[in-house]
TIGU-305685 format. One record per atom (N, C-alpha, C): residue in three letters; x, y, z; atom name. Coordinates in steps of 0.02 Angstrom, whole numbers, plus 50000, padded with zeros to 5 digits. Example, Ala and Ser with C-alpha at 12.3 -4.5 7.8 and 13.67 -1.06 7.14 Angstrom:
2
+--------+-------+-------+-------+-------+
: residu :     u :     v :     w : atome :
+--------+-------+-------+-------+-------+
:    ALA : 50660 : 49716 : 50390 :     N :
:    ALA : 50615 : 49775 : 50390 :    CA :
:    ALA : 50660 : 49835 : 50390 :     C :
:    SER : 50642 : 49888 : 50354 :     N :
:    SER : 50684 : 49947 : 50357 :    CA :
:    SER : 50645 : 50002 : 50394 :     C :
+--------+-------+-------+-------+-------+
***
This chain:
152
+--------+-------+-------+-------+-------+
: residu :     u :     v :     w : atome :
+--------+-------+-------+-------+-------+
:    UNK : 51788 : 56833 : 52989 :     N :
:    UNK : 51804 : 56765 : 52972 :    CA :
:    UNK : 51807 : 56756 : 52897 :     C :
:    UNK : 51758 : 56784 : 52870 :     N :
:    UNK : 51768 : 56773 : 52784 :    CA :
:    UNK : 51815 : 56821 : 52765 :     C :
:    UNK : 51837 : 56853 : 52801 :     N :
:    UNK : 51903 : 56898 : 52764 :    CA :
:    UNK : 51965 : 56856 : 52770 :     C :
:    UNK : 51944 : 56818 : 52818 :     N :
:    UNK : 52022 : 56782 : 52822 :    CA :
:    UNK : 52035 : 56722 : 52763 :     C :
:    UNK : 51972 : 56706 : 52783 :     N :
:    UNK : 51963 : 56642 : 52723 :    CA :
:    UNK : 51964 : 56663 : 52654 :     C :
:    UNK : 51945 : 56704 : 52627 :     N :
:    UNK : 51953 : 56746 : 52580 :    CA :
:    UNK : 52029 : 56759 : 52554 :     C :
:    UNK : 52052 : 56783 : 52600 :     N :
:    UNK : 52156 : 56799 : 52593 :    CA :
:    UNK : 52163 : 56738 : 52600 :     C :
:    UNK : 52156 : 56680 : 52617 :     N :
:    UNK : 52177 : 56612 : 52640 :    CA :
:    UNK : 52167 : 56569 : 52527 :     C :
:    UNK : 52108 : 56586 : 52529 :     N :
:    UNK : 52093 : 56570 : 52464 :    CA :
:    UNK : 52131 : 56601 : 52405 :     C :
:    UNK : 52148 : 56661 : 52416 :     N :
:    UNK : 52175 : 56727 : 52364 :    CA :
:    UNK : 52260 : 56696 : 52367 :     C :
:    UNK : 52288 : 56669 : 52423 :     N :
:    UNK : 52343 : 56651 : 52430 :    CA :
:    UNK : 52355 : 56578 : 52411 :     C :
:    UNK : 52325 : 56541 : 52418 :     N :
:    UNK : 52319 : 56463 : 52381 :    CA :
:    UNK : 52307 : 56459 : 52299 :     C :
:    UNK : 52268 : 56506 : 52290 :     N :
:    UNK : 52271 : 56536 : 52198 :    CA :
:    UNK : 52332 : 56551 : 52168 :     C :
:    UNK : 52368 : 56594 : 52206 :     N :
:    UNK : 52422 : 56601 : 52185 :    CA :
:    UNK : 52469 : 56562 : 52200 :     C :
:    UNK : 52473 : 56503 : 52216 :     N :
:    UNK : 52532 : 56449 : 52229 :    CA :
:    UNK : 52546 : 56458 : 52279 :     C :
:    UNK : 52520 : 56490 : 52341 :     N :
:    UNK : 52548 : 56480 : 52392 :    CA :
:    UNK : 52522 : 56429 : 52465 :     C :
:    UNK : 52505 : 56398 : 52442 :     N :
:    UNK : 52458 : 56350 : 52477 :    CA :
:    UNK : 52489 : 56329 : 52529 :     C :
:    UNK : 52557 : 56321 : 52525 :     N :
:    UNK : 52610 : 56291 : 52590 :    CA :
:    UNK : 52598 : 56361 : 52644 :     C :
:    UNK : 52606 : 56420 : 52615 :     N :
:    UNK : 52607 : 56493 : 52692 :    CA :
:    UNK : 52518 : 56490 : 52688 :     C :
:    UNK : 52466 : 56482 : 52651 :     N :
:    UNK : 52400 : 56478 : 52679 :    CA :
:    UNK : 52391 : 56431 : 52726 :     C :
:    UNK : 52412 : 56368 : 52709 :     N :
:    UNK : 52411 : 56335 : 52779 :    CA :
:    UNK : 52455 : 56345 : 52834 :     C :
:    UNK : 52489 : 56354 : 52836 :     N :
:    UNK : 52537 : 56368 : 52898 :    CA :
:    UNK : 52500 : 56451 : 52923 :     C :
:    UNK : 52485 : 56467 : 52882 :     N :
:    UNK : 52444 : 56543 : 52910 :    CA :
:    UNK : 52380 : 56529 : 52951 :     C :
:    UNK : 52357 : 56470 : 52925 :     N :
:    UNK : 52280 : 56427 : 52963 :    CA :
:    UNK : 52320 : 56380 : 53025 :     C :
:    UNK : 52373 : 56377 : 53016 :     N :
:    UNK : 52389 : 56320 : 53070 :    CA :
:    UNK : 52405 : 56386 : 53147 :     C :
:    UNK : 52441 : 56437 : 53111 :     N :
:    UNK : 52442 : 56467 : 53160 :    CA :
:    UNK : 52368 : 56492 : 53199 :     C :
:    UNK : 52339 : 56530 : 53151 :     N :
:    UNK : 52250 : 56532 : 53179 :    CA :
:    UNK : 52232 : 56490 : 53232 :     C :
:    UNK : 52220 : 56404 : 53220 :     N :
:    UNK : 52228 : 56347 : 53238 :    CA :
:    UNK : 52254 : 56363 : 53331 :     C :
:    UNK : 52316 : 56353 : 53321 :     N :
:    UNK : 52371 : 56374 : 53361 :    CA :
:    UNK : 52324 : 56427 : 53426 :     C :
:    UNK : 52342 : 56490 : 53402 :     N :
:    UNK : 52286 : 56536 : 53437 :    CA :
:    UNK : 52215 : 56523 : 53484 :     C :
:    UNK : 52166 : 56502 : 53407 :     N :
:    UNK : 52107 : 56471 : 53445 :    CA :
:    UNK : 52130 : 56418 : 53495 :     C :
:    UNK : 52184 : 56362 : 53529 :     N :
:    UNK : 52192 : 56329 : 53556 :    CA :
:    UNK : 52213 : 56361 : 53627 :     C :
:    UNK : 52236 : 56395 : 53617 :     N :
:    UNK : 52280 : 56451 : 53659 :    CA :
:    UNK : 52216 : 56471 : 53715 :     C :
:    UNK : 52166 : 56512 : 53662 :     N :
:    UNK : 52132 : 56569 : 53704 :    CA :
:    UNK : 52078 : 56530 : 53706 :     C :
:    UNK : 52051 : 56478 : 53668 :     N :
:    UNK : 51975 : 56448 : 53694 :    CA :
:    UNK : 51961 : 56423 : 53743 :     C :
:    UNK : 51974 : 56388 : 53810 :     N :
:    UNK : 51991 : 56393 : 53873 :    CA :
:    UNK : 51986 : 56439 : 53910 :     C :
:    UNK : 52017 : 56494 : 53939 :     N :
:    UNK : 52015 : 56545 : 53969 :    CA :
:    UNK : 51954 : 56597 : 53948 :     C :
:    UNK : 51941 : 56601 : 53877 :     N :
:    UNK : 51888 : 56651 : 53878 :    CA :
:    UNK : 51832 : 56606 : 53871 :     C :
:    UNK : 51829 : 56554 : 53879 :     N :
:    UNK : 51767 : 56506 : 53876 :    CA :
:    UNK : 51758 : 56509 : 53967 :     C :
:    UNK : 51802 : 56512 : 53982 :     N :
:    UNK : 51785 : 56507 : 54067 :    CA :
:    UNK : 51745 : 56582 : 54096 :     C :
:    UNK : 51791 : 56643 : 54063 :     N :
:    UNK : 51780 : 56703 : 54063 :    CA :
:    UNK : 51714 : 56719 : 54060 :     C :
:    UNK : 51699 : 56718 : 53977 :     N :
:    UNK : 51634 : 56732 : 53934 :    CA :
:    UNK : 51583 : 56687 : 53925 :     C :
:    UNK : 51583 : 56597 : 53951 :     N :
:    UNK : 51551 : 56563 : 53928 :    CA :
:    UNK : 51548 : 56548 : 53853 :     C :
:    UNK : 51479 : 56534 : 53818 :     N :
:    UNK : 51471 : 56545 : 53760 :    CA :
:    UNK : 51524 : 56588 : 53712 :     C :
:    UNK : 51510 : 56661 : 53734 :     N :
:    UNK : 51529 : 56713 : 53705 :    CA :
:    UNK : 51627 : 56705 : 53686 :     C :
:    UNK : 51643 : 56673 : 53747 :     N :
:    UNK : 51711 : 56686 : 53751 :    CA :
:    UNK : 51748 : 56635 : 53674 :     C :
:    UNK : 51696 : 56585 : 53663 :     N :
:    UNK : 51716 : 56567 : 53598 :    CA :
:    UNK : 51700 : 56578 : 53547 :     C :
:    UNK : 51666 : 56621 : 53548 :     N :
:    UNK : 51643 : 56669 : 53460 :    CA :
:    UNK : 51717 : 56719 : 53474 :     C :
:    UNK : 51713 : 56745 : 53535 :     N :
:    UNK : 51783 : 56797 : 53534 :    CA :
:    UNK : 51837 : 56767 : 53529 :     C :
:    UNK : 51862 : 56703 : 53544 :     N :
:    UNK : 51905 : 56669 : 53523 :    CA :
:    UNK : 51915 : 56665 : 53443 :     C :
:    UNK : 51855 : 56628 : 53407 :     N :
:    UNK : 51878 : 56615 : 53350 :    CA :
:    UNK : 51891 : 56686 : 53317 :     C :
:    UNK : 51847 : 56748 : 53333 :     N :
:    UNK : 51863 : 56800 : 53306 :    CA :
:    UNK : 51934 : 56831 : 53309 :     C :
:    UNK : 51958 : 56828 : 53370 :     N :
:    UNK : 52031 : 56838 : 53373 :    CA :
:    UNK : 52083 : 56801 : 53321 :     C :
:    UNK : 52066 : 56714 : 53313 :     N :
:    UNK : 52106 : 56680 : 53264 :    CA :
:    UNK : 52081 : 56702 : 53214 :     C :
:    UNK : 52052 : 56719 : 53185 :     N :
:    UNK : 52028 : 56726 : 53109 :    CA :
:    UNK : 52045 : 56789 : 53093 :     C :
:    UNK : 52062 : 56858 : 53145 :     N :
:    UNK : 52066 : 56908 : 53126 :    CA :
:    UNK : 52163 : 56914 : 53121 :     C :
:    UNK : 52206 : 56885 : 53163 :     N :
:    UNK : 52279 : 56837 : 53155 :    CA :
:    UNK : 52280 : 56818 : 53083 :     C :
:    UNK : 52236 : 56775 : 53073 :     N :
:    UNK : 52249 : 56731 : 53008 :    CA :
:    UNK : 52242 : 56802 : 52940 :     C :
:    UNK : 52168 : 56844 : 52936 :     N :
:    UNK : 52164 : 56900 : 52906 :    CA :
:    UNK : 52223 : 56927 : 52898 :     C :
:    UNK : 52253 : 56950 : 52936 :     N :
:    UNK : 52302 : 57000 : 52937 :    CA :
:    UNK : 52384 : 56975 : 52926 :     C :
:    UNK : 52400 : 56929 : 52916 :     N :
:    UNK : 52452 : 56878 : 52898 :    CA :
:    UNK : 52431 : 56848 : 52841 :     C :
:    UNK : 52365 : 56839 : 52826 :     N :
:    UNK : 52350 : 56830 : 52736 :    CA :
:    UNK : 52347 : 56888 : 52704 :     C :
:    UNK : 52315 : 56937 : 52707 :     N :
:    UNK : 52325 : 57036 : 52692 :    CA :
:    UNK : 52379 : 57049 : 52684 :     C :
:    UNK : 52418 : 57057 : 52736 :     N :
:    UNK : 52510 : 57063 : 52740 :    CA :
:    UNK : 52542 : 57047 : 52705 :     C :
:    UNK : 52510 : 56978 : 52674 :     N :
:    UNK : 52565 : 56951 : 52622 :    CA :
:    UNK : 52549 : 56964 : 52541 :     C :
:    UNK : 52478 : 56954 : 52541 :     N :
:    UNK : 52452 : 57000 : 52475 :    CA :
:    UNK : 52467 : 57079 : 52469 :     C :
:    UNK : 52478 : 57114 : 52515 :     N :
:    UNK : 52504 : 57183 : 52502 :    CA :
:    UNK : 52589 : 57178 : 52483 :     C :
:    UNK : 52594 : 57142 : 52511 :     N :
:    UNK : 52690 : 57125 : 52495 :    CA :
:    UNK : 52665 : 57108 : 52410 :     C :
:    UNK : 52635 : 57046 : 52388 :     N :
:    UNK : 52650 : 57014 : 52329 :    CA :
:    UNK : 52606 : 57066 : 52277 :     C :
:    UNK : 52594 : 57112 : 52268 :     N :
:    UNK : 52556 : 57159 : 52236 :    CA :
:    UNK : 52576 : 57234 : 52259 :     C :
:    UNK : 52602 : 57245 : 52291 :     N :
:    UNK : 52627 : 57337 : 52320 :    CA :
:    UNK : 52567 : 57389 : 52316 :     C :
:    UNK : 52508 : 57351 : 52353 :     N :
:    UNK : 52442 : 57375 : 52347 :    CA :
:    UNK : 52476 : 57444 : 52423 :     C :
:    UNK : 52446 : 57528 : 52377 :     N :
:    UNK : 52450 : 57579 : 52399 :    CA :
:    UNK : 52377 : 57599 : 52440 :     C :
:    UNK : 52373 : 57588 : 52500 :     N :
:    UNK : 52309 : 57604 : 52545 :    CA :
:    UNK : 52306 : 57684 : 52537 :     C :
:    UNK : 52362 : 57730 : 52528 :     N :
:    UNK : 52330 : 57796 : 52523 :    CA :
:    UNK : 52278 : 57800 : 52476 :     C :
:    UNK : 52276 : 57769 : 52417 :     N :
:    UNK : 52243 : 57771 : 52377 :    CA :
:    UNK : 52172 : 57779 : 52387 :     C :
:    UNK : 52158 : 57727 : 52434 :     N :
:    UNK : 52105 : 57694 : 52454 :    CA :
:    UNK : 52071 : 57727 : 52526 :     C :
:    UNK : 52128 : 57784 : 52550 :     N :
:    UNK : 52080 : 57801 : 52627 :    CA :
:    UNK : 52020 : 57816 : 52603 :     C :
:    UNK : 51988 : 57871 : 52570 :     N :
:    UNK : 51922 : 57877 : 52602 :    CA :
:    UNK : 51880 : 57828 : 52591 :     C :
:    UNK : 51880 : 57782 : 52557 :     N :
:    UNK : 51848 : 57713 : 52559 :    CA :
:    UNK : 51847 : 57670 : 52623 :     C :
:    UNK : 51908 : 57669 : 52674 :     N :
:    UNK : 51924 : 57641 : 52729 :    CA :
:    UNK : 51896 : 57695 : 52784 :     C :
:    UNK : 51897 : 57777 : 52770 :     N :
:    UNK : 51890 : 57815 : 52834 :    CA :
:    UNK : 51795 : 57797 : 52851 :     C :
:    UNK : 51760 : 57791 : 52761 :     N :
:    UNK : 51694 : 57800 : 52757 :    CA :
:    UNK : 51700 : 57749 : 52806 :     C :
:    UNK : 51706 : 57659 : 52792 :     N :
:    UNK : 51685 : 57601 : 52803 :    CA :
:    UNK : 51684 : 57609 : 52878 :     C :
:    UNK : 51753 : 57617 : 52910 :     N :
:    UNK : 51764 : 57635 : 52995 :    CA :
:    UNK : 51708 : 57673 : 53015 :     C :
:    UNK : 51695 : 57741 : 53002 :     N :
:    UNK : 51635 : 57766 : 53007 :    CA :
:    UNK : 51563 : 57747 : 53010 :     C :
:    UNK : 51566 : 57711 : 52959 :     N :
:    UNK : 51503 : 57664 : 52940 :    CA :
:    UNK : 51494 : 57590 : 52998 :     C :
:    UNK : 51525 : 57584 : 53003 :     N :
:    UNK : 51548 : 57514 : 53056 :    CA :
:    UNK : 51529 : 57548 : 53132 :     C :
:    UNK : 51560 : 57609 : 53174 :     N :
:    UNK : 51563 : 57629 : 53229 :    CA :
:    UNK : 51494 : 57655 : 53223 :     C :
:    UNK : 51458 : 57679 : 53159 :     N :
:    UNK : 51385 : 57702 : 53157 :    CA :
:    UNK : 51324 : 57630 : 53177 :     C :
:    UNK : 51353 : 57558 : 53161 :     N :
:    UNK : 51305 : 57530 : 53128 :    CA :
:    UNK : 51327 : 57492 : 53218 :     C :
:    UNK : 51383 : 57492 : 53234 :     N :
:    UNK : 51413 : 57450 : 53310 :    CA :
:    UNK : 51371 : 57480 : 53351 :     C :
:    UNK : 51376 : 57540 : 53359 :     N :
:    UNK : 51339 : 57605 : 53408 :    CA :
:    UNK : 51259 : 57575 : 53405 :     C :
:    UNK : 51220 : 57581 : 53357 :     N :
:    UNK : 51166 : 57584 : 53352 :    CA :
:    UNK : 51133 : 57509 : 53384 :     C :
:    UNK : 51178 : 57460 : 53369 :     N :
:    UNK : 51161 : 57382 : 53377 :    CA :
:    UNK : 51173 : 57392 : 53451 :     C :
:    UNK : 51230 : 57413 : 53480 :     N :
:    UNK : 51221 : 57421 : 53553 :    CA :
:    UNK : 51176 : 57456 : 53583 :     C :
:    UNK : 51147 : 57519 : 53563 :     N :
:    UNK : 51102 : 57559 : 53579 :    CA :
:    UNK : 51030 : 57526 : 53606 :     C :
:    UNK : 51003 : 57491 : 53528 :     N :
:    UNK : 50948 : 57469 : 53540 :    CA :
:    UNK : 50930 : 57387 : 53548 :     C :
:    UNK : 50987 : 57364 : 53548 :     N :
:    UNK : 50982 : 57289 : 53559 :    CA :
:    UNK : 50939 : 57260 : 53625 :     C :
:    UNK : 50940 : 57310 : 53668 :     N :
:    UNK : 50902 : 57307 : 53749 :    CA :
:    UNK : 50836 : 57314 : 53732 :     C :
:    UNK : 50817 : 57349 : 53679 :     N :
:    UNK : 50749 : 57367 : 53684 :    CA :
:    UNK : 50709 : 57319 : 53628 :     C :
:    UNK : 50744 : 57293 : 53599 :     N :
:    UNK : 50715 : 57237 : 53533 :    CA :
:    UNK : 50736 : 57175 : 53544 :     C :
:    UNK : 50656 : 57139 : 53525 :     N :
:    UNK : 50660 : 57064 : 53563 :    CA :
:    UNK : 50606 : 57044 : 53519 :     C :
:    UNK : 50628 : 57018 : 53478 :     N :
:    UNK : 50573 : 56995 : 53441 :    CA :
:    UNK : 50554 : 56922 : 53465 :     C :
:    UNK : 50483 : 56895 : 53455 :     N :
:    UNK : 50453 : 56842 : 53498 :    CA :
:    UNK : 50465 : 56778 : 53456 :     C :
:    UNK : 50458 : 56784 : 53383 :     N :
:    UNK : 50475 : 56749 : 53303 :    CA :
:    UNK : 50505 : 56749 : 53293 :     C :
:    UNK : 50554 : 56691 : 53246 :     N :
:    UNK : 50595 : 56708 : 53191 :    CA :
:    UNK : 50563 : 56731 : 53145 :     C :
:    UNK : 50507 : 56730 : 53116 :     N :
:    UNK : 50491 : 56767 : 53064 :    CA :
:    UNK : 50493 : 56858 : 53066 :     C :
:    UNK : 50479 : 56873 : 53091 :     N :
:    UNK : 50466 : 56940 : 53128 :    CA :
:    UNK : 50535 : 56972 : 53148 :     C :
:    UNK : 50577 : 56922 : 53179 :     N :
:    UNK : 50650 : 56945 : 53174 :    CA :
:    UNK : 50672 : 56953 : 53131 :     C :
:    UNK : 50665 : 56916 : 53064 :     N :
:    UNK : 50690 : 56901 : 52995 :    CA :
:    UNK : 50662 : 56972 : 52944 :     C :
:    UNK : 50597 : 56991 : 52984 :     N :
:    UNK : 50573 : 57048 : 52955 :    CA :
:    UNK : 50607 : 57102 : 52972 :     C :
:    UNK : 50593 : 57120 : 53030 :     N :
:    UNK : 50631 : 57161 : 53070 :    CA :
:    UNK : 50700 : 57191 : 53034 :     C :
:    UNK : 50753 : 57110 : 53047 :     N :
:    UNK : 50816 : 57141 : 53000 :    CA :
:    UNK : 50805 : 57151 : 52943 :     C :
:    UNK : 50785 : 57123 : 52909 :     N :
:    UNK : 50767 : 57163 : 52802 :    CA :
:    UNK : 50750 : 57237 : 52834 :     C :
:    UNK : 50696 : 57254 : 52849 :     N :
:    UNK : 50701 : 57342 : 52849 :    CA :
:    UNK : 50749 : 57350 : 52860 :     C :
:    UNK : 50784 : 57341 : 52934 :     N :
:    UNK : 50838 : 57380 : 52955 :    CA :
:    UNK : 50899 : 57375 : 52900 :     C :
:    UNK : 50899 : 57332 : 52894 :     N :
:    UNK : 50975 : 57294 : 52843 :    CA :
:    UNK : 50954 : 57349 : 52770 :     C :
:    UNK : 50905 : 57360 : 52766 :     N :
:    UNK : 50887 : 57385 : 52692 :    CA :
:    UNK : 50893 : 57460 : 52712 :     C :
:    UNK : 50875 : 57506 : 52750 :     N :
:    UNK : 50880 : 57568 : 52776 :    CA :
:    UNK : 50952 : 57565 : 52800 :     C :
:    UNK : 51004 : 57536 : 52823 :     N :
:    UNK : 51058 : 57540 : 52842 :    CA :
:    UNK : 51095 : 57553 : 52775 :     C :
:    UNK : 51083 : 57498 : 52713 :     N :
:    UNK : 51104 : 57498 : 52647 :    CA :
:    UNK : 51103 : 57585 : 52614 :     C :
:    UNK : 51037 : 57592 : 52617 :     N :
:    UNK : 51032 : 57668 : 52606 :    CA :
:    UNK : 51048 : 57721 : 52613 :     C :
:    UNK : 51081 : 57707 : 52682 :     N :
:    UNK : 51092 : 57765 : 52726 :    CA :
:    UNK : 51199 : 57766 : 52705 :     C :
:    UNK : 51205 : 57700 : 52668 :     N :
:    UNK : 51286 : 57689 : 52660 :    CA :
:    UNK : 51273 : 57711 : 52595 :     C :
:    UNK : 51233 : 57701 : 52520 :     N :
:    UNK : 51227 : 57722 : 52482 :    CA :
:    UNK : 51234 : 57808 : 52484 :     C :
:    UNK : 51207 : 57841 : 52525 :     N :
:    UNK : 51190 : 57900 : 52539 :    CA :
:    UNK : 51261 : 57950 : 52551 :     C :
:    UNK : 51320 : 57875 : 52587 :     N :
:    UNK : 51374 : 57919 : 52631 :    CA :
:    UNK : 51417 : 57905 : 52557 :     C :
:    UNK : 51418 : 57858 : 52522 :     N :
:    UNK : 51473 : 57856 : 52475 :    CA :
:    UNK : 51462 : 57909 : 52420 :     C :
:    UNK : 51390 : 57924 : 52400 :     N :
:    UNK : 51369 : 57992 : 52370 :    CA :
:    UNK : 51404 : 58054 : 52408 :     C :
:    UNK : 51400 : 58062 : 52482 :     N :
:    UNK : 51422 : 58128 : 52495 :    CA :
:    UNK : 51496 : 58120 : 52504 :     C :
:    UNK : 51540 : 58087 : 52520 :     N :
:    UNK : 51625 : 58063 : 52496 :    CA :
:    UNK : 51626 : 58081 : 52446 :     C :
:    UNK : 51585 : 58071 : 52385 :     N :
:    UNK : 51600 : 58065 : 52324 :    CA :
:    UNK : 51642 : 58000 : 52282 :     C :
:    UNK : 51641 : 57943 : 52313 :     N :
:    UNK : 51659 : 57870 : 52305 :    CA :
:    UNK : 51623 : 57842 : 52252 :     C :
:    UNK : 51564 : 57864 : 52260 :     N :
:    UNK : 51513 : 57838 : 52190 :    CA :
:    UNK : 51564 : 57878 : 52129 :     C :
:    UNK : 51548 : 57937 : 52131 :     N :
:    UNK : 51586 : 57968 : 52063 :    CA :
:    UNK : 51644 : 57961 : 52043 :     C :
:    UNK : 51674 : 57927 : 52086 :     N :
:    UNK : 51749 : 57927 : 52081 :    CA :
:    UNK : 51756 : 57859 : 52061 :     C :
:    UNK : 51717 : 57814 : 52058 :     N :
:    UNK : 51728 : 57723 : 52053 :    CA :
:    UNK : 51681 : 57717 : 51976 :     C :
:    UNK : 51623 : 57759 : 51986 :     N :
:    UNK : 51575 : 57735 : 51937 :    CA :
:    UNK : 51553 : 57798 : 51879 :     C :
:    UNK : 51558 : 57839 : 51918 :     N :
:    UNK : 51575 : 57929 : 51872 :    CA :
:    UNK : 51498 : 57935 : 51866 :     C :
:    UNK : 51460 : 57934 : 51909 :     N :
:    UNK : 51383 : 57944 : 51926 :    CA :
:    UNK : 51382 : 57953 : 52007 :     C :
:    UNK : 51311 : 57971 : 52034 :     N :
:    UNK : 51307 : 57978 : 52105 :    CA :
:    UNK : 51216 : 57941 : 52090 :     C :
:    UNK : 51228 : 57894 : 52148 :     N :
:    UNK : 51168 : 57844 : 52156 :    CA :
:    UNK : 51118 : 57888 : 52177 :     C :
:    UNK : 51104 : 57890 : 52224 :     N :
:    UNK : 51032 : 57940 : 52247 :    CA :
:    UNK : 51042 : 57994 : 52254 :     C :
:    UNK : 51091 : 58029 : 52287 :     N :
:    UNK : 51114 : 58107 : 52279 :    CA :
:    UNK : 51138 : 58127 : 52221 :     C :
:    UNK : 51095 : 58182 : 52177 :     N :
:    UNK : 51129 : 58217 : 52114 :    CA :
:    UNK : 51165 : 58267 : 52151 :     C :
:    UNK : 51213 : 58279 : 52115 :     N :
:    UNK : 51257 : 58349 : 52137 :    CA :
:    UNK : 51268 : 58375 : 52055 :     C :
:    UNK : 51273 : 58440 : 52074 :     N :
:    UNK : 51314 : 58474 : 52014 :    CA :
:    UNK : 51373 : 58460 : 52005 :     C :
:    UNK : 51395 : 58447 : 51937 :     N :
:    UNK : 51464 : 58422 : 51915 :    CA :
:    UNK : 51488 : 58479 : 51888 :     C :
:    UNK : 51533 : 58504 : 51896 :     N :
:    UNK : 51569 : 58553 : 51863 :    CA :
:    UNK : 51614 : 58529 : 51806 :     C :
:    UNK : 51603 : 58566 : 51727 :     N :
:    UNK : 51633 : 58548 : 51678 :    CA :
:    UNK : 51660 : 58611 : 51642 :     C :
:    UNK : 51743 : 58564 : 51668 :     N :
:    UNK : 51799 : 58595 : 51645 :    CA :
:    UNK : 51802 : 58577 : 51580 :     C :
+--------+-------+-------+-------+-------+
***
């Protein structure tokens, strides 16, 4: 959702405020469409998946058009996108894994709970952009992993 809103914002900056809204009206449009049926479907759920569907429409029709108005080259950028996918199906996996077995009784304790995890998850992405080599290549250092640099 903040990616969309994000391209929605990035596109109103640049004068285009007439296709950001019509890009939200379509969103709009969508959520009207599918909130009904997957609300009957999913209950609750079926309208978080609703709005996620419009917002990820709206994303990708605000993206689309910023790659048009800039000739932004994604080869550039795979292993940044292969890490993140990776990182995402690592962090999806795990939330499904153990979500059955964690139940915290508090919000406080829940709130704890996620800081470790959220902070060891951080680490563990710090860790993967060191072995990509993404750190050295963006910042010309490696965060927690030293490696030998070879100098040509």
């Amino acid at each position: 959702m903040a990616l969309g809103i994000n391209g929605l914002t990035v596109l109103q900056g640049l004068r285009y405020s007439k296709k950001a809204m019509a890009y939200m009206c379509i969103g709009i449009l969508i959520k009207l469409i599918l909130q009904y049926p997957l609300v009957y479907l999913f209950q609750g759920d079926g309208a978080i998946i609703t709005t996620d569907f419009a917002f990820l429409f709206v994303g990708i029709l605000a993206y689309s058009k910023l790659i048009k108005l800039f000739k932004i080259n994604f080869r550039s950028h795979l292993k940044v996108i292969v890490l993140n996918l990776l990182f995402l199906s690592i962090v999806f996996g795990c939330h499904t894994l153990f979500t059955p077995f964690f139940y915290e009784k508090t919000k406080f304790m829940a709130f704890i709970a996620t800081t470790i995890i959220g902070l060891l998850f951080l680490i563990f992405y710090i860790v993967l952009i060191d072995i990509f080599n993404i750190s050295y290549q963006n910042w010309g250092h490696y965060i927690l992993i030293k490696k030998h640099i070879a100098k040509y």
